[in-house]
N, C-alpha and C positions, 0 to 999 in steps of 0.2 A: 473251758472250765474243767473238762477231762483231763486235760495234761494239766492242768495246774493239781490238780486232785492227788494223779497218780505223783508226780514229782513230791509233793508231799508227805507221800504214804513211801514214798523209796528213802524220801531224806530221816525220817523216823526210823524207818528197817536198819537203816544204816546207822544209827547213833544207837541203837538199840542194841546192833551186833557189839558195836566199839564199845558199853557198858559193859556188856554182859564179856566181853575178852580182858578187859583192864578190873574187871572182879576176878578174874579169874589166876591163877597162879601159874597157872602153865602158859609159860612163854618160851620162845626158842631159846635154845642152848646159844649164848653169845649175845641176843638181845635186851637191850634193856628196854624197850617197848613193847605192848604186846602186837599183836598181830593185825598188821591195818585192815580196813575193809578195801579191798581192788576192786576194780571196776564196778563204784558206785558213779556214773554216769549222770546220777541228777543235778550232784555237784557241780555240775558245769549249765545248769538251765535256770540257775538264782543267783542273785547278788551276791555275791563275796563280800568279805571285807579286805585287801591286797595288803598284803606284808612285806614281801619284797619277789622282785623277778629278775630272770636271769635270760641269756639266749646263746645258743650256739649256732655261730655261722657259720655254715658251709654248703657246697652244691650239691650235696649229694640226699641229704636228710637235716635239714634248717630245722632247729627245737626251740619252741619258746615254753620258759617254765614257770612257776608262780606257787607258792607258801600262802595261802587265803584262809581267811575263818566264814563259816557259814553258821546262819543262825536255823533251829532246828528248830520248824512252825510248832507254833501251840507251848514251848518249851522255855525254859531261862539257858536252856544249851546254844555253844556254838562249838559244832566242827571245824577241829583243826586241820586244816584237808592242802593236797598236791594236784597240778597238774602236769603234763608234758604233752604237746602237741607238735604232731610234727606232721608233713602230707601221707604217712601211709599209717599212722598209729595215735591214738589219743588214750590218754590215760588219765582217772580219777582217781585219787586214793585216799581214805578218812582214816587217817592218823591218829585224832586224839578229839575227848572228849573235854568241855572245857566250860564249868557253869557259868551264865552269867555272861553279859557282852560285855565281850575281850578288854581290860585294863593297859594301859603300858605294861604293867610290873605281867601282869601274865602272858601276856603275847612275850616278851622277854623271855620268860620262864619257858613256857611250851614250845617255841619255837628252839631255845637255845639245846633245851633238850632232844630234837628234833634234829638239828645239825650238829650235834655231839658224838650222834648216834647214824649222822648220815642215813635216817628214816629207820629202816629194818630191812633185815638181810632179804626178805621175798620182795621189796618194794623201796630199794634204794632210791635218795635223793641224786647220787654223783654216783656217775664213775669213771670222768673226769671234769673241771674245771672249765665253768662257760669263758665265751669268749666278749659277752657283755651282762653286766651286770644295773640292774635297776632298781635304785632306792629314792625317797621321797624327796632329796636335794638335785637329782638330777635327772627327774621324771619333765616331760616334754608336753605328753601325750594327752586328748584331752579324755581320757578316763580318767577316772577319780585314781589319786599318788600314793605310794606303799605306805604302807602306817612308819615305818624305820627308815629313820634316817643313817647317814655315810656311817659315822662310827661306830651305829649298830652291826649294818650288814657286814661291816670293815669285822668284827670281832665274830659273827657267825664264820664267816669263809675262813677266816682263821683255822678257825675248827677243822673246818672239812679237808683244808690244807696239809694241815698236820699230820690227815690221814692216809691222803694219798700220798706215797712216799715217794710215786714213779714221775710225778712231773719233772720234766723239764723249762724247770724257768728262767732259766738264760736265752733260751735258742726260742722259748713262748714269747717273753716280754719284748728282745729283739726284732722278731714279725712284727709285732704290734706298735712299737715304737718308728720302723723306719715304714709300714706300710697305714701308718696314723690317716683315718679318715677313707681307707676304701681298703674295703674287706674281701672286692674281688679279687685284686690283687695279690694281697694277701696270702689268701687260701692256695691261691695258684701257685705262691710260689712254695709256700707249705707242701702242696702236693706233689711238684715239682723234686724236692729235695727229701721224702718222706717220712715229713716230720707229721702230717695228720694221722698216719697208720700207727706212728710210735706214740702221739700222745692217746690213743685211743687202746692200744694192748696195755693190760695190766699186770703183764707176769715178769716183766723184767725191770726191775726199780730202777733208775736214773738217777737220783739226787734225794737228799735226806731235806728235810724242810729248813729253809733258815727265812730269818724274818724279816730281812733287808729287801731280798729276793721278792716275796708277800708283796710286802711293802708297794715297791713298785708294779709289782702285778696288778695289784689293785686298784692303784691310780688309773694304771692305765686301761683296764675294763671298764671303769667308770667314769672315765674322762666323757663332759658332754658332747662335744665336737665325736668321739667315738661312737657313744653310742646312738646319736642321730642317723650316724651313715651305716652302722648295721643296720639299724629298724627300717630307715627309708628303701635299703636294700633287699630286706628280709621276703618281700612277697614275691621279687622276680626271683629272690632264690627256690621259693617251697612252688613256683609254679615251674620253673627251672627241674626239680627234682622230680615232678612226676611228669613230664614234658620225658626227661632222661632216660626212666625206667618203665615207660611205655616202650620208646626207642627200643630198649636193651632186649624186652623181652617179648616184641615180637616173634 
């Protein structure tokens, strides 16, 4: 009853910050959101409502990520809120305030907003491009399925797309395509030929966005056969990673 209490009184604190910031006019120079609440923590000890997820696979730090609305006790609010979990870092973050339980038309609206804007400069969504993505038509898993379906999420990452200017999607979609269905592989040979290090620096731009390129990226993040064999993979990865950097830093 004490934690149920306290997560309460954290999830109000934190809708209360996100009110009193989105009244407020001072926002960052460049942002068009105001400034999320970080590391509200409670967010992750209630129900969500899941909107869409993403994962990035690899052995060194495995991320899995999630766009979720939460409903704020006592309230007609729901927090538009982020996670990112990985084995040495977890992160909450309340993005946006949102009356009233989530519509299509507004979970479209706040989210799209959301990935327009690639979250806000202290509390970015990307900074680069997962390597699976999860929407309601290609959900497996028996948690309950993102509210958005393919040609929603298809039109979000667009977005985020367009932003980062530095990917490499010829030498991205070609891993993915000849190493379809095992991500160990994969990665090795990514790592092998150092293309993880280059899609992960952002200072040297690669290729300007085109749509064809998208296109097929996207299929193939969210091809079902793909993303079964990350997720199935996903836990000997993150036990893999800190198995790794125990090792190292003996």
């Amino acid at each position: 009853m004490f934690e149920h209490l306290t997560v309460k009184r954290e999830l109000k604190r934190c809708a209360a910050e996100l009110k009193q910031r989105i009244s407020s006019s001072e926002h960052r120079k460049g942002d068009p959101l105001p400034d999320p609440v970080v590391g509200c923590d409670a967010l992750g000890k209630v129900e969500g409502v899941p909107v869409v997820s993403w994962m990035y696979f690899n052995p060194f730090g495995p991320t899995l990520c999630s766009v979720f609305f939460v409903p704020v006790p006592d309230t007609e609010d729901s927090i538009l809120s982020f996670n990112s979990l990985n084995p040495f870092q977890k992160n909450w973050v309340a993005y946006l305030l949102v009356r009233s339980s989530p519509s299509p038309k507004t979970v479209i609206g706040a989210v799209g907003a959301l990935f327009a804007s690639n979250g806000h400069g202290m509390a970015p969504l990307f900074s680069s491009l997962p390597t699976s993505v999860f929407h309601s038509e290609n959900w497996f898993l028996p948690a309950e399925k993102p509210l958005l379906n393919a040609s929603q999420v298809r039109g979000l990452f667009r977005l985020v797309a367009q932003q980062l200017h530095d990917i490499d999607f010829p030498t991205i979609n070609n891993y993915l395509r000849q190493y379809r269905g095992d991500p160990w592989e994969r990665t090795a040979a990514e790592l092998q030929e150092g293309l993880l290090q280059s899609v992960i620096r952002m200072d040297q731009p690669k290729a300007n966005f085109e749509e064809g390129l998208f296109e097929e990226w996207f299929d193939l993040v969210t091809d079902p056969e793909h993303v079964r064999s990350e997720q199935r993979n996903f836990q000997a990865a993150w036990q893999g990673a800190i198995e790794n950097a125990q090792g190292k830093y003996r």
